[in-house]
N, C-alpha and C positions, 0 to 999 in steps of 0.2 A: 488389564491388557498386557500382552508378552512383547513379543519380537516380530508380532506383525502390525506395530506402529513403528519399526524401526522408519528411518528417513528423516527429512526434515518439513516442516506443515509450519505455514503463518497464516493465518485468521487477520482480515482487515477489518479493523474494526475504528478507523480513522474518518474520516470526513470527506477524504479525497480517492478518488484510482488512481492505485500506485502500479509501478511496476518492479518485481523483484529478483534477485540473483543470488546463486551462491557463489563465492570468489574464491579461489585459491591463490592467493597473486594475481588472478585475473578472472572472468567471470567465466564458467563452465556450463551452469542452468540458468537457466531465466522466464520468466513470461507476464507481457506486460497487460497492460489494461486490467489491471485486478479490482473489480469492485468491491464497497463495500459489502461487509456480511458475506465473501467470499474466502475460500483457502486455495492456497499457493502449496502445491507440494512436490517434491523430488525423493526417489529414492536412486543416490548413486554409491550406494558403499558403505560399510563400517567405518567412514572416514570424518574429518575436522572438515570444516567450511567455515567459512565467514556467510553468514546470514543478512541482506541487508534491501532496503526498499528505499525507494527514490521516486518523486511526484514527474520530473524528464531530469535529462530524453529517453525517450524508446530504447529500450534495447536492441541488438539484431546481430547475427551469426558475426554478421562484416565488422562490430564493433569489440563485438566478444572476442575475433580471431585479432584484432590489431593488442588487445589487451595483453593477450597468451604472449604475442610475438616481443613485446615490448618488456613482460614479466621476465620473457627467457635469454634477454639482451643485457636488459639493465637491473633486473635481480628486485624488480618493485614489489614491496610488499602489500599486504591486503592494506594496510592503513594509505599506503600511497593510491592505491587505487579509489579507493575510500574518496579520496584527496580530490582526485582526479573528476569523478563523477558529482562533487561538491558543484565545483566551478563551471558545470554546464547548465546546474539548476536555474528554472526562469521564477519570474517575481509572481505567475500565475498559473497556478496547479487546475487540472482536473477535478471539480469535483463531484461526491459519490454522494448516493443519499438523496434524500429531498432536495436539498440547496442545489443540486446540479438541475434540476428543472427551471431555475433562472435564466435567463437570457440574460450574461449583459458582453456588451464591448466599451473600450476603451480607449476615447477620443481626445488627444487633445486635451489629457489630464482626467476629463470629466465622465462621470458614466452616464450611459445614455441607456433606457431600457429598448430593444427589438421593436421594430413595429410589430410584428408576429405576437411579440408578447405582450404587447399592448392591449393589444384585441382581444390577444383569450381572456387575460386579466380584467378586465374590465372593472369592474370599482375599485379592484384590488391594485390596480398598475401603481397608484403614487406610493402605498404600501410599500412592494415588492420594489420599487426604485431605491424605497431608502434605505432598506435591507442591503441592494445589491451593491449600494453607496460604500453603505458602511463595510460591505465583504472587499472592494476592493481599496479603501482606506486601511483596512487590518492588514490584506495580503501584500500593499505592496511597502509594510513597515517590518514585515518577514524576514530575518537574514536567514541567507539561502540554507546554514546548514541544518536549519531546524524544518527544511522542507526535504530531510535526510535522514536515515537512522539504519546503523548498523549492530550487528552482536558478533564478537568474535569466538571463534573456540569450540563453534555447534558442532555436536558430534552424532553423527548418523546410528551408530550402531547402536546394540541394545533395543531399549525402548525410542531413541530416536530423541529429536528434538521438537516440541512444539509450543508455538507460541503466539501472541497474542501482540497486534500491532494497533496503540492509539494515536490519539495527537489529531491536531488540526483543527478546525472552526467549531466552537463551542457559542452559546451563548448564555451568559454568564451576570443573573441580575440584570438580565433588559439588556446585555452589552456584549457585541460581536468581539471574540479574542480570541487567538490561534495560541494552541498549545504545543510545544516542541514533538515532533514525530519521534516515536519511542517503541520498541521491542518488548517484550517481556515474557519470562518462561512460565507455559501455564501448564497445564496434565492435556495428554490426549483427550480425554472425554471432556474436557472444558471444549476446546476446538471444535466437536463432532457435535456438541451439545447445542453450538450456538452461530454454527455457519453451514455454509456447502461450498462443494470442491467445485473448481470452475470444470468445465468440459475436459479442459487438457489433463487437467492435476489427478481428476476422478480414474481416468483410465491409466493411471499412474501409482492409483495408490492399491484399487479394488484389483487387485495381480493374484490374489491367492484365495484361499478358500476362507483362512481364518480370518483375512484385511473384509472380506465379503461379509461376514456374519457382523461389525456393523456400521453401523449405518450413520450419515452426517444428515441431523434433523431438520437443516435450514436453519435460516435467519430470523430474529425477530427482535429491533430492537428493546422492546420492552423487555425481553428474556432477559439480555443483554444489559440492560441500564445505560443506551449510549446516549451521548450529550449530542446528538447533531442539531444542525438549525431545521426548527420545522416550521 
């Protein structure tokens, strides 16, 4: 592939829906609710970004425009902003994948499974409770930064940046454990090989004639080798 994977493409391939951004001092692109087995892509330039994904909050114009205004005041770098979006992280992510078909809330310390999920569950419920026990015994012994992951230095031009985003709920020898959210650089054809571009990203990336010839296969975790809860 040449210069028509320039940009930058993350593949989720995590546990959770994340949402992502590129920063320059402050965020520029974004778009949230990314699911698994899903790509995130942007093309704004032969330029540097900081590449980074975060379980909350949402992103939004109004929070990206306070960032810029803040970068252009007080001179805050990508790592401060980095900083900044740490310390809004909550103790309970989104999640993607099978294990997001769970029902649970959290009462009073204790999980209690939906009546909704009760019902459909049916032999299954006491199961799927102590599952959903243990997911939120895991998540809320999480410190936040590891429900965060950034890469600096990503550089649009050329062939581009693309990469591959793990981490999060694994099951691990019978035993629910969250792995640190993590970035990593893979080839274009790994990305296109083993996810799809969401709505937004696709009519973002498919611009030209040679990005057109080809094509992102879809998801499948067995392709992939992902550890999710099933």
């Amino acid at each position: 592939m040449g210069n028509e994977t320039s940009g930058f493409a993350v593949l989720n391939l995590s546990s959770y829906t994340l949402h992502f951004g590129l920063s320059m001092a402050a965020t520029h692109y974004y778009e949230n609710n990314v699911k698994h087995g899903e790509i995130f892509y942007r093309w704004p330039g032969a330029v540097h970004y900081t590449v980074y994904a975060q379980t909350a909050p949402e992103l939004s114009d109004g929070t990206c425009a306070t960032e810029i205004a803040k970068a252009s005041l007080l001179g805050v770098t990508c790592a401060g902003a980095a900083a900044a979006a740490i310390i809004c992280l909550p103790a309970l992510p989104a999640l993607s994948g099978p294990a997001a078909s769970l029902v649970v809330a959290a009462e009073g310390g204790a999980a209690v499974m939906g009546a909704g999920a009760v019902g459909a569950a049916g032999g299954a419920a006491l199961a799927d409770y102590a599952v959903m026990k243990q997911i939120l015994d895991v998540l809320a012994s999480v410190p936040a930064a590891d429900l965060y992951a950034d890469m600096m230095g990503c550089y649009g031009g050329g062939s581009g940046t693309w990469l591959v985003l793990r981490g999060g709920l694994q099951r691990v020898n019978g035993h629910i454990r969250h792995e640190k959210l993590r970035l990593e650089v893979v080839t274009p054809e790994y990305v296109l090989a083993n996810g799809k571009f969401t709505s937004y990203s696709r009519e973002k990336f498919y611009t030209t004639d040679e990005a057109k010839s080809h094509t992102a296969a879809g998801h499948s975790c067995s392709r992939a080798s992902c550890k999710l809860l099933d």
